[in-house]
C-alpha positions, 0 to 999 in steps of 0.5 A: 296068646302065644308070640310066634317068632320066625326063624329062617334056615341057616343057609337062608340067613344073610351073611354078617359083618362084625367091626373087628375094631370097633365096640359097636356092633351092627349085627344085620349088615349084610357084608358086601365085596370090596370094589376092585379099582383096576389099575395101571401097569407101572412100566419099569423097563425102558427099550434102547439101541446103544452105539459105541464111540465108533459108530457100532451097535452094542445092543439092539432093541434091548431093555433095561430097569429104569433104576439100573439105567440111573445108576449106569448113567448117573440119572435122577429118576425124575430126568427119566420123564424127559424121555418117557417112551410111553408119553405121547404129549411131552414137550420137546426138550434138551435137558443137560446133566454132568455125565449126559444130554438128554434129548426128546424131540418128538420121534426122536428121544436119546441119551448122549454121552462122551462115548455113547449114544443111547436112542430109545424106542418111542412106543406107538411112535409112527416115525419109524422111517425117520428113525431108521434112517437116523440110526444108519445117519448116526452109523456114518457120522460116528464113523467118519473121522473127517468131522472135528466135532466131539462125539457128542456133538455128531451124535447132536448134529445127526439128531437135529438133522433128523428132527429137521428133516423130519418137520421139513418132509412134513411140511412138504406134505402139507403144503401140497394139499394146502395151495391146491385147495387154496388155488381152487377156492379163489378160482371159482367165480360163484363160491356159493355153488363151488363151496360144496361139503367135501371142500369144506371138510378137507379145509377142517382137516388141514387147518388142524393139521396145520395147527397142530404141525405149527406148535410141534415145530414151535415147541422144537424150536423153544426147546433149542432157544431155552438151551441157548439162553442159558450159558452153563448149559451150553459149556455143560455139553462138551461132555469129551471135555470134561471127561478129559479133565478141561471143563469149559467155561460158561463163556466158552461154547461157540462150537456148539452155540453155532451149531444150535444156531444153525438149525434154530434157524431152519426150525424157524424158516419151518415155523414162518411157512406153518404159519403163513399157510395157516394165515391164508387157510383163516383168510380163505376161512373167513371169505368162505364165511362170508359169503355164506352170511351173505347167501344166508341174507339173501335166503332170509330176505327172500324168506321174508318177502315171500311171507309178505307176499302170502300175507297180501294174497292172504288178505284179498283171498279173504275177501273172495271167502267172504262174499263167497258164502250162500248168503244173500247182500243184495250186491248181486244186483249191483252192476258196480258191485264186482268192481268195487269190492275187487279193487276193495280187496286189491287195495287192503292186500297192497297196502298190507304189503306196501306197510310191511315193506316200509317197516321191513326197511325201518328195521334194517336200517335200526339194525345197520 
């Protein structure tokens, strides 16, 4: 017999893979595509407006490389992650350089030197009221030659105020909605009918809020106490200073730790009222929590009496259907019969309840 060998067309033929690098040949893997993994565009431009030492705008809304903004400003690339405009999670911070103070709070990024002020804008930032008014703030500030504070130290102070500001609004906000829902919690005199699924949701949404507000503030707030702590970062501010040769000294910075001072003090007034509302918003929580347990009881222990109550009906119900049938017991007859088997029945159902409700209470009281 002849051995037949099928043979395919070439174009029916799966494609081979040969191992370029490799002595051991696998001649039927069919080659297989390379997965693409997509990635991330890499931004490398940052978009700033720059003020000059006299309050005017050199550029608006401009973009540069991050490497020639280093170099420009005698940046490590590493100090550009602290103002990230792209990061919507970085922790609030004040961090000082020999040439530069750079600055990120929240909406509010900058870069401050002895003669310029570089304000960065945050992308898909949300405050950008804030930071208009900030920019025509920083515009009057720069002008005014009343202040005898250094120019970075306005530029400072124009920042801290817009932070504050900022927070200070915010907190009016929600405050507002806060008391009024507290003041309509505590004024109803049954909650259980007052406490209703909108009430609820709009208590979940401000304690969120609340929360989320609070840490925002607080960490605004360790940000300025980090920089006080520490004596060679305060003296490292005054950049005029050491622009003009007269660097001070690590124990010399009363200017500037009295002006961090003062707004440390309004970022922790901001941060005390964030909290007592989020006290009285966990405390109304809990109330509300309450007595919904205890409406919650209340329905069990119905439940339970109403199962007691049909298991005692059950049980002289049982008697009708057993004496019910079409059979004959002679108690037809009977002129006591009805009587007894009745007050039979009536029994058994009672002290089936009277049993349950006595080991009810023993449970209740194991169990309290």
């Amino acid at each position: 017999m002849h051995a037949f060998r099928l043979s395919l067309p070439r174009r029916c033929r799966p494609p081979l893979i040969a191992l370029r690098h490799s002595s051991r040949i696998h001649p039927m893997i069919p080659a297989r595509p390379y997965a693409m993994l997509p990635s991330l565009p890499v931004d490398l431009r940052l978009r700033c407006t720059e003020f000059d030492q006299a309050g005017h705008v050199k550029h608006s809304s401009g973009e540069i490389l991050k490497s020639e903004f280093c170099q420009q400003h005698s940046l490590m690339p590493r100090d550009l992650r602290t103002i990230d405009t792209r990061s919507f999670n970085q922790k609030p911070s004040i961090l000082v350089r020999p040439e530069a103070i750079l600055i990120n709070f929240g909406h509010m990024r900058a870069l401050l030197k002895s003669d310029m002020v570089v304000v960065f804008d945050t992308f898909g930032s949300t405050d950008s009221y804030n930071q208009s008014v900030f920019m025509h703030d920083l515009q009057d500030r720069l002008h005014s030659k009343n202040d005898q504070l250094p120019f970075e130290f306005k530029a400072l102070e124009a920042i801290l105020i817009s932070v504050t500001s900022s927070m200070q609004s915010e907190l009016d906000a929600l405050e507002v909605p806060v008391n009024r829902l507290l003041s309509d919690l505590e004024s109803l005199v049954d909650i259980e009918e007052g406490v209703n699924r909108d009430r609820l949701r709009d208590l979940l949404k401000l304690s969120k809020k609340l929360s989320k507000f609070e840490s925002d503030v607080t960490s605004v707030r360790d940000a300025i106490e980090d920089v006080l702590e520490n004596d060679d970062d305060l003296a490292g501010m005054y950049l005029t200073a050491k622009r003009s040769g007269d660097a001070r000294q690590p124990n010399d910075h009363e200017e500037v730790e009295l002006l961090l001072e003062s707004y440390l003090k309004q970022t922790e007034e901001i941060a005390n009222v964030a909290s007592r509302l989020i006290s009285n918003l966990r405390s109304t929580e809990d109330v509300v929590q309450l007595h919904l347990d205890l409406s919650r009881n209340a329905l069990m222990w119905f439940d339970i009496r109403l199962t007691m109550i049909t298991l005692s009906t059950s049980i002289v119900g049982a008697y009708g259907a057993l004496f019910g049938m079409n059979l004959r017991n002679y108690f037809e007859d009977d002129p006591i019969a009805f009587t007894v088997v009745s007050g039979a029945a009536l029994l058994t159902g009672a002290g089936a309840f009277l049993g349950s409700l006595r080991r009810l209470r023993t449970l209740a009281r194991i169990r309290s």
